[in-house]
C-alpha positions in Angstrom: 0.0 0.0 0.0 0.9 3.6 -0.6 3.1 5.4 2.6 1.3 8.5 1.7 -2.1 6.8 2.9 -0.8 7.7 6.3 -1.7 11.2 6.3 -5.2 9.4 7.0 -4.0 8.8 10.5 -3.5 12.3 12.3 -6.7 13.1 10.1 -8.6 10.2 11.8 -7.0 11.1 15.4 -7.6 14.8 14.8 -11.5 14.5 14.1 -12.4 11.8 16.6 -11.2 14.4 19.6 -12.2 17.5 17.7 -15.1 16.3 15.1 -16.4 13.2 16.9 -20.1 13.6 15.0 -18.3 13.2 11.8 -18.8 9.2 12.1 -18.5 8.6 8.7 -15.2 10.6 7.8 -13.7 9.2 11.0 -14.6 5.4 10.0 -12.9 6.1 6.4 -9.7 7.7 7.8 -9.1 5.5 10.4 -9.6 2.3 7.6 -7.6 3.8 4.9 -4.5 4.9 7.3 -4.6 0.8 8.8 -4.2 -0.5 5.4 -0.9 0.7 5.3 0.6 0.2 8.7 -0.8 -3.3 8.4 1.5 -3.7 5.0 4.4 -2.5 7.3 3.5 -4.7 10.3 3.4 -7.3 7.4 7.0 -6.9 6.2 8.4 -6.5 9.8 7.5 -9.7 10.5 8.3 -11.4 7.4 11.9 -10.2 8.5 11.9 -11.2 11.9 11.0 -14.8 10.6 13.8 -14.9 7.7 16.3 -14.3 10.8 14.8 -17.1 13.5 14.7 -19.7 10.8 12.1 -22.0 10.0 10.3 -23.3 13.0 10.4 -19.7 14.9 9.5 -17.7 11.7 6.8 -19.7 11.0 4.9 -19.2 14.6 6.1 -15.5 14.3 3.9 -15.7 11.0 1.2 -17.3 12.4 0.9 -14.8 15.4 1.2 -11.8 13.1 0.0 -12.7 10.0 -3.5 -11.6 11.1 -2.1 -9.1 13.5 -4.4 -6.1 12.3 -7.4 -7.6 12.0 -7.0 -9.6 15.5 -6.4 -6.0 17.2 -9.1 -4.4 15.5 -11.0 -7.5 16.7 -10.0 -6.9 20.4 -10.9 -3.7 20.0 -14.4 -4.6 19.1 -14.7 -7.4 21.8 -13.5 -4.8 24.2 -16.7 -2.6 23.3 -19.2 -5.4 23.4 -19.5 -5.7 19.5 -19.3 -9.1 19.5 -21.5 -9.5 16.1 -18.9 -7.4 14.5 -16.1 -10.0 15.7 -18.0 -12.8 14.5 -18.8 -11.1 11.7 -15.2 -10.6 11.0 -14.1 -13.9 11.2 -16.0 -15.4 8.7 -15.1 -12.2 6.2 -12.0 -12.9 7.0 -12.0 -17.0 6.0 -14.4 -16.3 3.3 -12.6 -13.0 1.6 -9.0 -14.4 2.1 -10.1 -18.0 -0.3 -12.5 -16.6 -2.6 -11.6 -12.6 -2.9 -7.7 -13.1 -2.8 -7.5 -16.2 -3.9 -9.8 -15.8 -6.5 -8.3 -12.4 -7.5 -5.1 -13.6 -7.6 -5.9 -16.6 -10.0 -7.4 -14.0 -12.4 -4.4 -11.7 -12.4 -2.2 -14.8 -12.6 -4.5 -16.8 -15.2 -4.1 -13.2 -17.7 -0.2 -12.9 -17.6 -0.3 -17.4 -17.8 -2.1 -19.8 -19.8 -2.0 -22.1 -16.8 -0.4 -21.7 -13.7 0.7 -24.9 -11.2 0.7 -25.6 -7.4 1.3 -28.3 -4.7 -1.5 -30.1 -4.5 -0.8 -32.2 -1.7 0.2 -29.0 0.6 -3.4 -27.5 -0.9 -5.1 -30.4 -0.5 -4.5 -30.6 3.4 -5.0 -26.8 3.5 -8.0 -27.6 2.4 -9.1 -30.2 5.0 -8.1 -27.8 7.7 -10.7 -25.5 6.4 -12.9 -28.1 6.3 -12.3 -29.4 10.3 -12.8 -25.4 10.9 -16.5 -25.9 9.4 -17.3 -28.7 11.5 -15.7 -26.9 14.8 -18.6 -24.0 14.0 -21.0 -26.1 13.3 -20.7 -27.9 16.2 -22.0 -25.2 18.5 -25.2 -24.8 16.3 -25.9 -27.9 16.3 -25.3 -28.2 19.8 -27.4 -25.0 20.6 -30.7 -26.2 18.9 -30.3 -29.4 20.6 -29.3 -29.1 24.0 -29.0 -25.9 24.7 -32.3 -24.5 26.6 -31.6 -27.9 28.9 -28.2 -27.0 29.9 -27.6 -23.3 30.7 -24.0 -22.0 30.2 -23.5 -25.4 28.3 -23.0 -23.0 25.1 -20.2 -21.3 26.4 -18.7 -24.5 27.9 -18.0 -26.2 24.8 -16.6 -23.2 23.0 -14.0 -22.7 25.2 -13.4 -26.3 25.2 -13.6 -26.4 21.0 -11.1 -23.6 21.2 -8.6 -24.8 23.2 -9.1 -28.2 20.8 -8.5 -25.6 17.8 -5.5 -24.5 19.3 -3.8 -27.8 20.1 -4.6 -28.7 16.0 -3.5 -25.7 14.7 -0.1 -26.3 16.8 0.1 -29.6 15.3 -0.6 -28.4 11.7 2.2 -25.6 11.9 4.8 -28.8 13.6 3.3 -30.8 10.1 4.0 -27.4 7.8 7.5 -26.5 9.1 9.0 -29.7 10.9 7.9 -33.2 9.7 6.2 -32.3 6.4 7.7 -28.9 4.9 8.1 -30.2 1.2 4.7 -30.4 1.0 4.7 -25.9 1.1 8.4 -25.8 -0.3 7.2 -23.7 -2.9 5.6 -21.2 -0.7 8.2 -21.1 1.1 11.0 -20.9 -1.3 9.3 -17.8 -2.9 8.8 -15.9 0.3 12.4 -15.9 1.0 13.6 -14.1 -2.0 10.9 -11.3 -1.7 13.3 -9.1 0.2 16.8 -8.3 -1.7 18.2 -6.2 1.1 17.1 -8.0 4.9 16.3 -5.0 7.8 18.6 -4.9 10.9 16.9 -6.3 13.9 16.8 -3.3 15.8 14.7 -1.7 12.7 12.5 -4.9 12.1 11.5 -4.9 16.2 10.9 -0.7 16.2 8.7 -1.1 12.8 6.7 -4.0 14.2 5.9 -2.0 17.8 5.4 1.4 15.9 3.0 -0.3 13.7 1.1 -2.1 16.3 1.0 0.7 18.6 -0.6 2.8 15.6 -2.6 0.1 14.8 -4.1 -0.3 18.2 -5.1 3.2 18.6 -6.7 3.5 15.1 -8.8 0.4 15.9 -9.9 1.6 19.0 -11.3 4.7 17.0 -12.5 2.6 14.1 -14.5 0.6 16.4 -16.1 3.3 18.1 -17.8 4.5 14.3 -18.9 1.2 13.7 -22.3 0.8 15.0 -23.4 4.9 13.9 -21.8 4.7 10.3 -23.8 1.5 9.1 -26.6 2.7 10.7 -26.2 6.4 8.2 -25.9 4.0 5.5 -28.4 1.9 6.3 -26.1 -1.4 6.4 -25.6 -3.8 9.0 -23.4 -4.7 11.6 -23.0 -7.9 10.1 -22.2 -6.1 6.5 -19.6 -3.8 7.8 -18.0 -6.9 9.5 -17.9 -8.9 7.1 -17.1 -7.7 3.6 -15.4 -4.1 5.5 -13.7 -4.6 8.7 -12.1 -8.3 7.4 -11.1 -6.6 4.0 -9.2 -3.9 6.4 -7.7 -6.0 8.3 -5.8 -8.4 6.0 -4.8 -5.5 3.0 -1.3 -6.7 3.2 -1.5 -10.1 2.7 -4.1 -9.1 -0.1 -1.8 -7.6 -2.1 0.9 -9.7 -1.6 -1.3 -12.6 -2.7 -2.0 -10.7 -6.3 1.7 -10.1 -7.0 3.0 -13.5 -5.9 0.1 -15.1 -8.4 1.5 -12.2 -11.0 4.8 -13.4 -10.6 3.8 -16.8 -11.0 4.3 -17.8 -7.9 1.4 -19.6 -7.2 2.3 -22.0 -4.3 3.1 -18.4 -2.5 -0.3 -17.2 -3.2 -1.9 -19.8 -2.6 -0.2 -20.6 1.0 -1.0 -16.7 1.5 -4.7 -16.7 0.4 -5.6 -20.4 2.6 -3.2 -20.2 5.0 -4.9 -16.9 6.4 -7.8 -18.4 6.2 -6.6 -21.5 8.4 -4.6 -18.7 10.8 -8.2 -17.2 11.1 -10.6 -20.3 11.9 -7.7 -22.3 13.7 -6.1 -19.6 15.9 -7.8 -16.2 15.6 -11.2 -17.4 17.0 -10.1 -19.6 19.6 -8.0 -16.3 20.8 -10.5 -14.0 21.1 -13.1 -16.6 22.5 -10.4 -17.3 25.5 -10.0 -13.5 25.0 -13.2 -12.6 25.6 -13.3 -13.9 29.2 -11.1 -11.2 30.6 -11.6 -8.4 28.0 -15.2 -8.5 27.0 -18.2 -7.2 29.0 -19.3 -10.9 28.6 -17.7 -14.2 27.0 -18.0 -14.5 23.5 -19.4 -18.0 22.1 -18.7 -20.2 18.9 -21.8 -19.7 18.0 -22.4 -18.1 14.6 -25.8 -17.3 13.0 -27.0 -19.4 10.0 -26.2 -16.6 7.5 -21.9 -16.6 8.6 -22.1 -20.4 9.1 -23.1 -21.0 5.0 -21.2 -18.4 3.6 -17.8 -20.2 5.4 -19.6 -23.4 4.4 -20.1 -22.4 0.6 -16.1 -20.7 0.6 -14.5 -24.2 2.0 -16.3 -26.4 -0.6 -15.8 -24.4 -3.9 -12.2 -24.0 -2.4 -11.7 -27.5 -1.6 -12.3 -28.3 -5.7 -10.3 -25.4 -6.6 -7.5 -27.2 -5.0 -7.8 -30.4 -5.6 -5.6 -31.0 -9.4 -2.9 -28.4 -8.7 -3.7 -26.0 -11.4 -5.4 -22.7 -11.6 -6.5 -20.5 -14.2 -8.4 -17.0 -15.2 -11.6 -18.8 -15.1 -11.0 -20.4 -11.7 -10.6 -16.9 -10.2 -13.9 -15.5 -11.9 -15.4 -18.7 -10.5 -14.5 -18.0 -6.8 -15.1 -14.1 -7.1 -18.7 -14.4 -8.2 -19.1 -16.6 -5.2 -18.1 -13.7 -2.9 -20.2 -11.5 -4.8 -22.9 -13.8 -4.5 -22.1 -13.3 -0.5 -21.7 -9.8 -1.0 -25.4 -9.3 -2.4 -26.9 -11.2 -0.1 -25.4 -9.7 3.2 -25.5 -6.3 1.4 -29.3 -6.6 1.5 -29.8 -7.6 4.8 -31.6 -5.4 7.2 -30.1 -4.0 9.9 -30.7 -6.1 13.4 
């Protein structure tokens, strides 16, 4: 993203102390500066992981790779907007595998005839997404059957699901980086030539606080616009979640995604693209359910309304056939856009709650 989209930060700062009716310029300076302080959080950390080798760089990618959108997230949780946070979640799953991955396959698919992946890394990408379904489905499930019987049984099994989420998603990075990597050589390969000219660690640490710090503060601003700028434009909370906040939140990857796939790179966009996706389902919401017992006004839940749960449901299967013969191509990409766009419509036209 542009540097010169930071002058949107002391604009946001200066008319949430000074302005603070102006809910819907606040909302759009305080989104436009994140995008790029998350592309600089984004690049700190990919340097920090190229100096701690494999097994450290990857869990330093992990914990950052969603970094903005898990603050902005906190943030939210922090104010009670907890149908913002699941909100986000799913438009984060479902924009990173059929907005990036899809927009990546149609830049890639019009510079290549055909393009080529690892299928066996996507393919158990792929089944991780799926296990993420079944984890949210779970709780609905659950809900409608047991739930009026047992009171706080709801919140019981989400914190348990989480801390199950967490133990796999441990076990998936040990299978990515330790006992499996040449199944996501390629991604890996490509990310480590990105930067020509490595950043001294005292730089790479000062970037990622500064950026975080900035983050944090812009979120906490965003946040507070949330609920009174979808209500000026008549959209939902549920909207702004899921096709504004999520978008927000992972820019960076977003664009990296496009260029990799550009560059033909496609094991690197793809990784990106599904990989946030996994980072998202796998460790994001189990976070900020555990999160949510000493931040939030109350515990947040697993449990997702019908709309989120088929939209994530929808993403995982057309993704799971993208995947599975290792190629991609322009009409592959239309293919998963139209899906989100689909999505888009449909939550667009919602009423507000």
């Amino acid at each position: 993203m542009p540097n010169w989209l930071l002058v949107f930060a002391p604009l946001a700062i200066a008319l949430h102390y000074f302005a603070p009716s102006h809910y819907a310029l606040i909302f759009a300076s305080a989104a436009i500066a994140i995008l790029p302080l998350a592309g600089w959080l984004g690049r700190a950390t990919e340097q920090l992981a190229d100096r701690s080798g494999e097994g450290v760089g990857g869990l330093l990618n992990a914990t950052f790779g969603n970094a903005a959108e898990l603050i902005i997230s906190l943030a939210a949780l922090h104010a009670g907007l907890q149908d913002v946070v699941k909100a986000t979640i799913v438009g984060s799953i479902v924009g990173n595998i059929l907005l990036v991955l899809g927009a990546s396959m149609l830049a890639g698919g019009l510079r290549y005839h055909e393009q080529h992946f690892n299928v066996t890394g996507a393919r158990a990408q792929a089944t991780m997404l799926t296990l993420a379904i079944i984890a949210l489905v779970i709780p609905a499930a659950y809900s409608v059957l047991v739930g009026e019987r047992y009171v706080g049984g709801e919140q019981a099994l989400s914190i348990s699901i989480s801390l199950v989420l967490l133990a796999v998603y441990a076990m998936f990075l040990v299978f990515s980086l330790l006992t499996h990597p040449s199944f996501f050589l390629g991604a890996k390969a490509a990310e480590t030539e990105e930067e020509k000219q490595p950043w001294t660690l005292a730089r790479s640490i000062s970037v990622l606080a500064a950026s975080t710090v900035a983050i944090a503060w812009l979120s906490e601003i965003l946040v507070g616009t949330i609920e009174p700028t979808a209500h000026a434009f008549g959209l939902s909370n549920i909207f702004v979640g899921v096709f504004v906040i999520a978008i927000i939140g992972n820019a960076a990857e977003h664009s990296t995604a496009i260029t990799a796939a550009m560059k033909n790179r496609m094991d690197l966009s793809m990784s990106i693209a599904i990989g946030s996706s996994i980072q998202v389902a796998l460790f994001v919401a189990p976070v900020l359910v555990m999160a949510s017992l000493l931040i939030g006004p109350h515990p947040m839940d697993l449990l997702f309304g019908k709309g989120l749960l088929l939209a994530v449901f929808v993403a995982v299967v057309i993704t799971g056939q993208v995947a599975s013969d290792g190629r991609s191509d322009w009409l592959k990409g239309v293919q998963l856009l139209t899906v989100y766009l689909i999505l888009g419509l449909a939550f667009f036209l919602t009423p507000q709650a």
